[in-house]
N, C-alpha and C positions, 0 to 999 in steps of 0.2 A: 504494500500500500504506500502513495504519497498522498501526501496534503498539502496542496496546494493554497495558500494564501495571496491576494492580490491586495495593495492598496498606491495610495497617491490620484485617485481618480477625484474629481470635482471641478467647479465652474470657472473657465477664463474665458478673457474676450479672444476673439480672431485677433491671429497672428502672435499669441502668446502661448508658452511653452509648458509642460506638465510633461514629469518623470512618473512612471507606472513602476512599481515593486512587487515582487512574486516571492515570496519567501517557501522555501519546497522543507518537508519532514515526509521523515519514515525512510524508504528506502536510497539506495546511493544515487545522491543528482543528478550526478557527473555519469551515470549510465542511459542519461536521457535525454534525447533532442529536443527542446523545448521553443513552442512558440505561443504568440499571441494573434486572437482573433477579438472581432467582434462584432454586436448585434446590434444597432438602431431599433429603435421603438416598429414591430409592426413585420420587420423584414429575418432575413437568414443572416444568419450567425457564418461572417467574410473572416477568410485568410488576413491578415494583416502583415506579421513579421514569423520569422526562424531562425533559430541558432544551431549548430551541431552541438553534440556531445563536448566537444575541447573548444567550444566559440570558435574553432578555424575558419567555418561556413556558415553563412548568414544569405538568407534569401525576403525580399521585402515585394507584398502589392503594388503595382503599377502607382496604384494611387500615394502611396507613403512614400515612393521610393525619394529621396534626397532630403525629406522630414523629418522621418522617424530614425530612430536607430536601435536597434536589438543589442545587447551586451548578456555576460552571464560572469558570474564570480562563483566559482566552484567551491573554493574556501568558505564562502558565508552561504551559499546552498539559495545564491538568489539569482533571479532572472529582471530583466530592463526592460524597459523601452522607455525610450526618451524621446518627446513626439516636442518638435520644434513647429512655426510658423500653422499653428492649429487653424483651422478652419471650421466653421459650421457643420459641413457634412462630416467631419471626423466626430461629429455627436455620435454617442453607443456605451453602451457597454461592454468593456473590455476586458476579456477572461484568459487567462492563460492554463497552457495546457502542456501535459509531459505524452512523449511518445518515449516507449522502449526501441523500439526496431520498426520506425515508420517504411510503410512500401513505398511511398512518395516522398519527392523533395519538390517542394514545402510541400509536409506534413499535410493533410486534409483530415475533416472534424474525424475518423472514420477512424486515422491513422491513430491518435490521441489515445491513450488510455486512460486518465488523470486529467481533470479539468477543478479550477478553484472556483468561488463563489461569483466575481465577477466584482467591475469597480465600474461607477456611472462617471463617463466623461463628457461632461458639458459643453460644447464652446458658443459664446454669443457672440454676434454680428452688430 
């Protein structure tokens, strides 16, 4: 089992910046590709960011790509993102998720075995 914890999610205006925190217990992090997705009020729960197992490889959606940034610290058993020049549509809830041995790179909801409560990410216009 992991447990998954997410926090740092809450309200900013467009064009201002919020770091996401994912704190992992139970079994070993560092055995697990880890990324972040998320939901908008109404719609499917999107791909967003990925990290490999050792941070070497990082994969981001079209739409995040030169925004966001995926990190991981093996040492403190946490996972990042750090969503710069926020937007409106980056409104959602943002969950993050542990794969063992994903079939895909980036990771899809399928691949995931571990998923945390979820953080509300605001942004106003």
């Amino acid at each position: 089992q992991v447990q998954l914890v997410e926090s740092g999610g809450g309200l900013v205006q467009a064009g201002g910046s919020l770091r996401l925190s994912c704190a992992a217990s139970g079994r070993t992090f560092s055995g697990y590709a880890m990324g972040w997705f998320r939901q908008p009020p109404g719609k499917e729960r999107d791909f967003v960011a990925a990290i490999s197992r050792s941070g070497g490889s990082t994969y981001y959606a079209d739409s995040v790509k030169g925004r966001f940034t995926i990190s991981r610290d093996n040492a403190k058993n946490t996972v990042y993102l750090q969503m710069n020049s926020l937007k409106p549509e980056d409104s959602a809830v943002y969950y993050c998720a542990a794969a063992y041995f994903p079939t895909n790179w980036p990771p899809v909801l399928s691949d995931c075995d571990y998923w945390g409560q979820g953080t509300q990410v605001t942004v106003s216009s």
